[in-house]
mmCIF file as gemmi writes it, N, C-alpha and C atoms, coordinates in Angstrom:
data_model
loop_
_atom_site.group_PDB
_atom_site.id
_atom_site.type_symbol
_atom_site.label_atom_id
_atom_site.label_alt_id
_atom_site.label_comp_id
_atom_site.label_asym_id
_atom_site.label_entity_id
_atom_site.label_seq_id
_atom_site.pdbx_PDB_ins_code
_atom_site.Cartn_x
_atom_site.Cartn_y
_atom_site.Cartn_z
_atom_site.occupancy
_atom_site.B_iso_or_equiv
_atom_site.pdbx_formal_charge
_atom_site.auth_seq_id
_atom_site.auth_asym_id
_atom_site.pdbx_PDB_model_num
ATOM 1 N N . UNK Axp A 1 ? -60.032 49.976 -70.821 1 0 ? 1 A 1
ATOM 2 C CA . UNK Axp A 1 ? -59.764 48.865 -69.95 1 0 ? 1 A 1
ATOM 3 C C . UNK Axp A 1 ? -58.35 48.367 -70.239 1 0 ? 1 A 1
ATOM 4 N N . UNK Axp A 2 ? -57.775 47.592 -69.178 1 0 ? 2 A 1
ATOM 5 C CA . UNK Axp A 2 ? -56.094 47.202 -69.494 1 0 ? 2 A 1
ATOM 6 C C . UNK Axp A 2 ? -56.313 46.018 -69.686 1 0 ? 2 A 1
ATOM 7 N N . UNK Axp A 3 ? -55.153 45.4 -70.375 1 0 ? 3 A 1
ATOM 8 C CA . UNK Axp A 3 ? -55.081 44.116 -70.406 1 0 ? 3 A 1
ATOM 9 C C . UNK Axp A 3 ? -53.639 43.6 -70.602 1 0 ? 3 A 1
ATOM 10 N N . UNK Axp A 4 ? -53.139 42.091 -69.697 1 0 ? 4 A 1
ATOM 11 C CA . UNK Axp A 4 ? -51.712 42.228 -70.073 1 0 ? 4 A 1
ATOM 12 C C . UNK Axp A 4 ? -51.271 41.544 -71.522 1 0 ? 4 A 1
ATOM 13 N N . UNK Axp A 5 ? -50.556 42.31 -71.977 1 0 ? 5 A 1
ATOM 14 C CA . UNK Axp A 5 ? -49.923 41.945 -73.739 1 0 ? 5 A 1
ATOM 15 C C . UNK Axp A 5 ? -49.347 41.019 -73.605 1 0 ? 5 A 1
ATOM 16 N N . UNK Axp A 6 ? -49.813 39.642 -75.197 1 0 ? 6 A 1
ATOM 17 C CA . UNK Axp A 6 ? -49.532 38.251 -75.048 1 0 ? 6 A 1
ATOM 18 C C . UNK Axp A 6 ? -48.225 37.925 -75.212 1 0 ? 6 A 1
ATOM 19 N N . UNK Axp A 7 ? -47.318 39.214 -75.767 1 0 ? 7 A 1
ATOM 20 C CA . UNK Axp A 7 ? -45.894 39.466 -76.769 1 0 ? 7 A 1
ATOM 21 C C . UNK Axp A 7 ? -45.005 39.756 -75.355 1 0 ? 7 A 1
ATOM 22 N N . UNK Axp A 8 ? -45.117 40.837 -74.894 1 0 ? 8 A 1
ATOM 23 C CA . UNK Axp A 8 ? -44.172 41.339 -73.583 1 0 ? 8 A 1
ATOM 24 C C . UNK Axp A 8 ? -44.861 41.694 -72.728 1 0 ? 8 A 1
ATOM 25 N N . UNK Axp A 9 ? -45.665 41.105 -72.15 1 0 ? 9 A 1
ATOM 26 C CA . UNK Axp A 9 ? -46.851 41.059 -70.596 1 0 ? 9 A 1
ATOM 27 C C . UNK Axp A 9 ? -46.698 42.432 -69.983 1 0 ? 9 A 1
ATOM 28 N N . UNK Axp A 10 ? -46.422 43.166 -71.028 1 0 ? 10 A 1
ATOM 29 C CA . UNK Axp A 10 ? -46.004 44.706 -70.416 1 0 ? 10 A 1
ATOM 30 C C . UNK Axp A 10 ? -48.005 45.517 -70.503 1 0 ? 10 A 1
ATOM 31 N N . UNK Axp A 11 ? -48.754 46.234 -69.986 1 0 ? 11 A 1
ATOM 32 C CA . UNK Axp A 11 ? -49.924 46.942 -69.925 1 0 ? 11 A 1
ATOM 33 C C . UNK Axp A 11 ? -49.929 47.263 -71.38 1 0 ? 11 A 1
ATOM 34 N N . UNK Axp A 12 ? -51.3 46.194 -71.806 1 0 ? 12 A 1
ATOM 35 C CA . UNK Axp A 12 ? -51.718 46.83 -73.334 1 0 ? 12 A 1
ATOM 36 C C . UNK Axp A 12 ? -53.195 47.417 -72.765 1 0 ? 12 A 1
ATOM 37 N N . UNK Axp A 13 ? -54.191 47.881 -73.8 1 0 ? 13 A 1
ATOM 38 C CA . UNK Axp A 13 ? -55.09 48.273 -73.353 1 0 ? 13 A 1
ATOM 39 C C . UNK Axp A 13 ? -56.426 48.191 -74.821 1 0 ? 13 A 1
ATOM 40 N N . UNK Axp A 14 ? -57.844 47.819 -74.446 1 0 ? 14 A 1
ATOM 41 C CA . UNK Axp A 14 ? -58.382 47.529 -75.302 1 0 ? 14 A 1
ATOM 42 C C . UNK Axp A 14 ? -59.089 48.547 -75.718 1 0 ? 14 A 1
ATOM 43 N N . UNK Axp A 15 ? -59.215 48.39 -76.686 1 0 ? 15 A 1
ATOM 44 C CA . UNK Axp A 15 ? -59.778 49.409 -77.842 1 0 ? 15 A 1
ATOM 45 C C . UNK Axp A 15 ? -61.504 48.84 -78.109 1 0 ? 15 A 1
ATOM 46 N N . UNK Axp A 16 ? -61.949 49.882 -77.679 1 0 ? 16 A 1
ATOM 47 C CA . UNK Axp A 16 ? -63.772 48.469 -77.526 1 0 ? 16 A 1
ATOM 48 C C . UNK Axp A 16 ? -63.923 49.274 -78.625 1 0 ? 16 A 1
ATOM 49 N N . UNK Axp A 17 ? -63.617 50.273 -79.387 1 0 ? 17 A 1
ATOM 50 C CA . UNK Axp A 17 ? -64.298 50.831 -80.835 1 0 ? 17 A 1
ATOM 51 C C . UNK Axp A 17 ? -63.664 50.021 -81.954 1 0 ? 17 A 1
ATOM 52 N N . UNK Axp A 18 ? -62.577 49.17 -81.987 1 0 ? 18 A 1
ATOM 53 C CA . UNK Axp A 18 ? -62.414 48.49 -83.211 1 0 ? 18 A 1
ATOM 54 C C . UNK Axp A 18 ? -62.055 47.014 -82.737 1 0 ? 18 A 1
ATOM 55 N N . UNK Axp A 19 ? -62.603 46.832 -80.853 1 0 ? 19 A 1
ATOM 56 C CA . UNK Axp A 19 ? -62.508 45.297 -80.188 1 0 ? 19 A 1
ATOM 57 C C . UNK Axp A 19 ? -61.078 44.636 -80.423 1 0 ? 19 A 1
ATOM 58 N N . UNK Axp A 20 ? -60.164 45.432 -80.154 1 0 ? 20 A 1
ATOM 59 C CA . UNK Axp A 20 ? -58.832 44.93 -80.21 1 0 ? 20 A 1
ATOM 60 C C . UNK Axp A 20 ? -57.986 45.477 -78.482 1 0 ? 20 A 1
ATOM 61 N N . UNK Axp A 21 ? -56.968 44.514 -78.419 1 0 ? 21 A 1
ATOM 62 C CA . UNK Axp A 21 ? -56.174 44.41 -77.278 1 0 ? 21 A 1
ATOM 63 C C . UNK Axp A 21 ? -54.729 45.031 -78.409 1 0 ? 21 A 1
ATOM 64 N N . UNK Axp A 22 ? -54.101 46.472 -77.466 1 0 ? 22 A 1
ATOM 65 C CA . UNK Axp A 22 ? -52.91 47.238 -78.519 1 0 ? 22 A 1
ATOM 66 C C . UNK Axp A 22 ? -51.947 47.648 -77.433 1 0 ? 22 A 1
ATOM 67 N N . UNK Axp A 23 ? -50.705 46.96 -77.481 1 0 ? 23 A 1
ATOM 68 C CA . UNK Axp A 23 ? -49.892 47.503 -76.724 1 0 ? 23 A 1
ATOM 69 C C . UNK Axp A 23 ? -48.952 48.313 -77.546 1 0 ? 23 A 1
ATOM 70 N N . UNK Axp A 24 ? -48.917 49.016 -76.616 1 0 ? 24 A 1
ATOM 71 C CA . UNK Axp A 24 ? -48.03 50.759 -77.04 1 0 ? 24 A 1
ATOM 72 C C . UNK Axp A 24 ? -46.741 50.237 -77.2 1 0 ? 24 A 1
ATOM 73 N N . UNK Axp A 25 ? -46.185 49.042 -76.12 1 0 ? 25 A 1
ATOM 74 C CA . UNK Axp A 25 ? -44.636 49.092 -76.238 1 0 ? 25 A 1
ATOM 75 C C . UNK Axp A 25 ? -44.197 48.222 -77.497 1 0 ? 25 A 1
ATOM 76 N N . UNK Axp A 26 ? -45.157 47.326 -77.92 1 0 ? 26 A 1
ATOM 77 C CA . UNK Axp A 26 ? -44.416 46.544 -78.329 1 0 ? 26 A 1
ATOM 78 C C . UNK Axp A 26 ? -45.098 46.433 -79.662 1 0 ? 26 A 1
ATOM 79 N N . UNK Axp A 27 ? -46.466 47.131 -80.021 1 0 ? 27 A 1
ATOM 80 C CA . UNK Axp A 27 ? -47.171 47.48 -80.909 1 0 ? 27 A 1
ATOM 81 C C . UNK Axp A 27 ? -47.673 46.135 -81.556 1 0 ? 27 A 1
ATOM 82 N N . UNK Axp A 28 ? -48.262 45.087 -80.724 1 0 ? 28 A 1
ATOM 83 C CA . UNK Axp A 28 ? -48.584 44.046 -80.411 1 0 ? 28 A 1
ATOM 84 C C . UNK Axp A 28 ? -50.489 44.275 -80.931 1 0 ? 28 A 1
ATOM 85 N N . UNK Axp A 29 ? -51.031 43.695 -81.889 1 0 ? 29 A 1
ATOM 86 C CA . UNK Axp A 29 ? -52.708 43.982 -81.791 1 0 ? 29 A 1
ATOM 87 C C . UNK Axp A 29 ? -53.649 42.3 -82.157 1 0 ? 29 A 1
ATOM 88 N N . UNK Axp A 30 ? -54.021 42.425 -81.23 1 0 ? 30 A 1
ATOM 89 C CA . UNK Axp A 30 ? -54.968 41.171 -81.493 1 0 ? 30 A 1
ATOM 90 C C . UNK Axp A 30 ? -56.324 41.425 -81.115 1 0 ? 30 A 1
ATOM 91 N N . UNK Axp A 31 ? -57.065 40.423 -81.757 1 0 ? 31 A 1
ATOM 92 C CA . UNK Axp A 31 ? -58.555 40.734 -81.592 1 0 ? 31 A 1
ATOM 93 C C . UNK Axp A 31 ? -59.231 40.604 -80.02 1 0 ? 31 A 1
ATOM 94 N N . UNK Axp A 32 ? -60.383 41.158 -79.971 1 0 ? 32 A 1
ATOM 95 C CA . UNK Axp A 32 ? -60.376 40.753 -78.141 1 0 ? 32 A 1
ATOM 96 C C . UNK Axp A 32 ? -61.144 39.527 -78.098 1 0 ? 32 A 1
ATOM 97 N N . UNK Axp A 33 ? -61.369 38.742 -78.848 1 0 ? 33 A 1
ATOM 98 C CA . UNK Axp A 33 ? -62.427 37.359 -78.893 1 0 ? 33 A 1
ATOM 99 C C . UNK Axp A 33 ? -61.018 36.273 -78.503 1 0 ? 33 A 1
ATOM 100 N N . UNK Axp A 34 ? -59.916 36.39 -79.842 1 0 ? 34 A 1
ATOM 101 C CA . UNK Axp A 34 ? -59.149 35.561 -79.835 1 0 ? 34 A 1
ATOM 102 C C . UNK Axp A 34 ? -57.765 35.767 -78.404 1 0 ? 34 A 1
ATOM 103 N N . UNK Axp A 35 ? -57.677 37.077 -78.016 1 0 ? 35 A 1
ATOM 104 C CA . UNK Axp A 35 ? -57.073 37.539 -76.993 1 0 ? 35 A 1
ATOM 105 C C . UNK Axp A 35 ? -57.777 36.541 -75.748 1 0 ? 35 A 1
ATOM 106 N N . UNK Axp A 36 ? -59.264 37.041 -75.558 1 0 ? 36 A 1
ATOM 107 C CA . UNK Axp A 36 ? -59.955 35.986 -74.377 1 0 ? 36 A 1
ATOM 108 C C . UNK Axp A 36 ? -59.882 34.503 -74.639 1 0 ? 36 A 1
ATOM 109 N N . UNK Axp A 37 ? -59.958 33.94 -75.617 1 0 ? 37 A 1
ATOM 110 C CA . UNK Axp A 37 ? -58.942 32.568 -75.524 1 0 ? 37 A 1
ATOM 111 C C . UNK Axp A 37 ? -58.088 31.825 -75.794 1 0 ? 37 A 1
ATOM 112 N N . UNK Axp A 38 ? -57.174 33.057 -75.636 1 0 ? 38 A 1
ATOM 113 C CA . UNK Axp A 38 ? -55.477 32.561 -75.85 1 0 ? 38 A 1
ATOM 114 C C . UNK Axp A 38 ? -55.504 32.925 -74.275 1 0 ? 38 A 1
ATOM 115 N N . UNK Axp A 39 ? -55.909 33.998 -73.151 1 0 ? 39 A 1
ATOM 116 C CA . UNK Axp A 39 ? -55.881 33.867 -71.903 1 0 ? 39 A 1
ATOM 117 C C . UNK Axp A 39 ? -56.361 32.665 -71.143 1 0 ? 39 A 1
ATOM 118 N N . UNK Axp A 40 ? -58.09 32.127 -71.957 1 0 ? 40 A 1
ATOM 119 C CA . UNK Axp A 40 ? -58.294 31.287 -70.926 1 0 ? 40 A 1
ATOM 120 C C . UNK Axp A 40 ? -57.074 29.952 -71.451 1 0 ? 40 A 1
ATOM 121 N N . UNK Axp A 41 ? -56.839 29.756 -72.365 1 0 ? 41 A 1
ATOM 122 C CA . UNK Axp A 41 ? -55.763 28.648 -73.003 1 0 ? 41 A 1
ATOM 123 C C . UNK Axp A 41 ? -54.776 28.081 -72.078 1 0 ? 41 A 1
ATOM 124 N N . UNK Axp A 42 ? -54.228 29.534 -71.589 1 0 ? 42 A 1
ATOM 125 C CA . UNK Axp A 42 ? -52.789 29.731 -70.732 1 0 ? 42 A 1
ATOM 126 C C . UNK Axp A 42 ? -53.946 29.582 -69.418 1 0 ? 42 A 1
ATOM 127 N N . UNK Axp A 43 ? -54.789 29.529 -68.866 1 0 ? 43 A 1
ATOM 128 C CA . UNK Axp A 43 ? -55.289 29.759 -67.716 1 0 ? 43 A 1
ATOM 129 C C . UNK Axp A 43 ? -55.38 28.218 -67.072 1 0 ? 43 A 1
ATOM 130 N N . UNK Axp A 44 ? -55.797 27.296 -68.032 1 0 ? 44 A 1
ATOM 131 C CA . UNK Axp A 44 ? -56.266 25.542 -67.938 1 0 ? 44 A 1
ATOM 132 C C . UNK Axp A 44 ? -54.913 25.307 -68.082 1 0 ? 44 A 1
ATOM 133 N N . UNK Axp A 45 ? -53.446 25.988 -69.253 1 0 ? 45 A 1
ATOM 134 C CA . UNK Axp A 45 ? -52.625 25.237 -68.863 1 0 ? 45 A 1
ATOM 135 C C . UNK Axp A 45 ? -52.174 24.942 -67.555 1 0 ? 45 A 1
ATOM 136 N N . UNK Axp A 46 ? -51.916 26.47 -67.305 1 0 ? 46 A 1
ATOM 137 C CA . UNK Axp A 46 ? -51.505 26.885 -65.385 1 0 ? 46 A 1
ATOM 138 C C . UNK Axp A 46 ? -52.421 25.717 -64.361 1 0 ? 46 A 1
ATOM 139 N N . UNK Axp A 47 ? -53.4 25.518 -64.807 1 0 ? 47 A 1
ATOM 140 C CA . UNK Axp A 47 ? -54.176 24.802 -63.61 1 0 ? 47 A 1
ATOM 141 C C . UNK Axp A 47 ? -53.738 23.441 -63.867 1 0 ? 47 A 1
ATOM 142 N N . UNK Axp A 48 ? -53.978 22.742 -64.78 1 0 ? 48 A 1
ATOM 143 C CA . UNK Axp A 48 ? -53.008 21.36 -65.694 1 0 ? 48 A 1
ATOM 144 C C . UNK Axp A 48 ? -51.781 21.277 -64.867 1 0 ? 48 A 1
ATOM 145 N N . UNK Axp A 49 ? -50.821 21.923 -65.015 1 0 ? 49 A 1
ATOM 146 C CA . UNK Axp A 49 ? -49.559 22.286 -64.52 1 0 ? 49 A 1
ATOM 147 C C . UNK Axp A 49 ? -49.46 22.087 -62.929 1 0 ? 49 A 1
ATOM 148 N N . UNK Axp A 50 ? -50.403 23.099 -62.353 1 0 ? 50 A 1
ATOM 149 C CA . UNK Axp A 50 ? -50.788 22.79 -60.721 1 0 ? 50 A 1
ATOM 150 C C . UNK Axp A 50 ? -50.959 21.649 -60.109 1 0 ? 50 A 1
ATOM 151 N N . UNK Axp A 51 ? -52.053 21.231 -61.23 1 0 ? 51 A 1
ATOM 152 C CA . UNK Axp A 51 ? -52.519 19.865 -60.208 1 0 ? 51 A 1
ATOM 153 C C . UNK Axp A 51 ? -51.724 18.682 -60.763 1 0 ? 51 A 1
ATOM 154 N N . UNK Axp A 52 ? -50.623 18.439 -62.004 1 0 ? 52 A 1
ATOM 155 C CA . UNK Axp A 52 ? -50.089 17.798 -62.024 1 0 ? 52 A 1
ATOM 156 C C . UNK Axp A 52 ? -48.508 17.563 -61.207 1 0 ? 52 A 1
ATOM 157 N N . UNK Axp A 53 ? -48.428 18.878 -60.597 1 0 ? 53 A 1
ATOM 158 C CA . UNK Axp A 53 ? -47.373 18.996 -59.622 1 0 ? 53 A 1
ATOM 159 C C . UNK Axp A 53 ? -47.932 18.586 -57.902 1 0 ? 53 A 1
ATOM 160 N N . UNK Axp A 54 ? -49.046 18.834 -57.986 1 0 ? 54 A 1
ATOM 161 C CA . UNK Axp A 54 ? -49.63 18.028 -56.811 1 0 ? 54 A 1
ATOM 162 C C . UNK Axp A 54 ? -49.998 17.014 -56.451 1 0 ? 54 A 1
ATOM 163 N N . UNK Axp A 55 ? -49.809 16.212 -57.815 1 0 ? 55 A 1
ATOM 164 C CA . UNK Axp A 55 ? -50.124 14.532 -57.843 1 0 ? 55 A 1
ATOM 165 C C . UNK Axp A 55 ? -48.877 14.123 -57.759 1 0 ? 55 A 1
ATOM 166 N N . UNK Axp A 56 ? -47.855 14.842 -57.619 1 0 ? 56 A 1
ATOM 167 C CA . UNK Axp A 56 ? -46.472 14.072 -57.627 1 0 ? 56 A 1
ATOM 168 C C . UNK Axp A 56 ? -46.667 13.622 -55.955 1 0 ? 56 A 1
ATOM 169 N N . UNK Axp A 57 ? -45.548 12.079 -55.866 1 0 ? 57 A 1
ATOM 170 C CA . UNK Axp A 57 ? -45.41 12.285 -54.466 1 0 ? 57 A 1
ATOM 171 C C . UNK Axp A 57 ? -44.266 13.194 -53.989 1 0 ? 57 A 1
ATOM 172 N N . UNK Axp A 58 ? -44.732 13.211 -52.668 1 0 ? 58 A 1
ATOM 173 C CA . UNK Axp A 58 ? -43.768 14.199 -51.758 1 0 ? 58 A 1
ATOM 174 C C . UNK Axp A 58 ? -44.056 15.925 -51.943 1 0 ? 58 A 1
ATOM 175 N N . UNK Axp A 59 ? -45.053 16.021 -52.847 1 0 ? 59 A 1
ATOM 176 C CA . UNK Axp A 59 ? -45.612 17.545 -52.689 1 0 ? 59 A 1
ATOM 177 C C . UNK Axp A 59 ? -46.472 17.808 -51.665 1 0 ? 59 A 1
């Protein structure tokens, strides 16, 4: 399975026999527990971010 790398968002890919996320380019390895929430982390910031740009006036 792919996944994008947290280091250079370049295609890493997970390793389900030792549950790690390993990118080739940048030789980047993290676990896939802590990988899934450092994504959702960045996911609530992005939405945080959204709707605080939509509470501005004139958006």
């Amino acid at each position: 399975m792919d996944a994008k790398c947290l280091s250079c968002n370049n295609k890493a890919n997970y390793d389900i026999e030792i549950d790690k996320i390993i990118c080739k380019k940048c030789k980047t390895e993290i676990d896939y527990d802590k990988y899934i929430e450092t994504m959702k982390d960045r996911a609530l910031t992005l939405a945080d971010d959204f709707q605080n740009n939509c509470d501005r006036p004139g958006y």
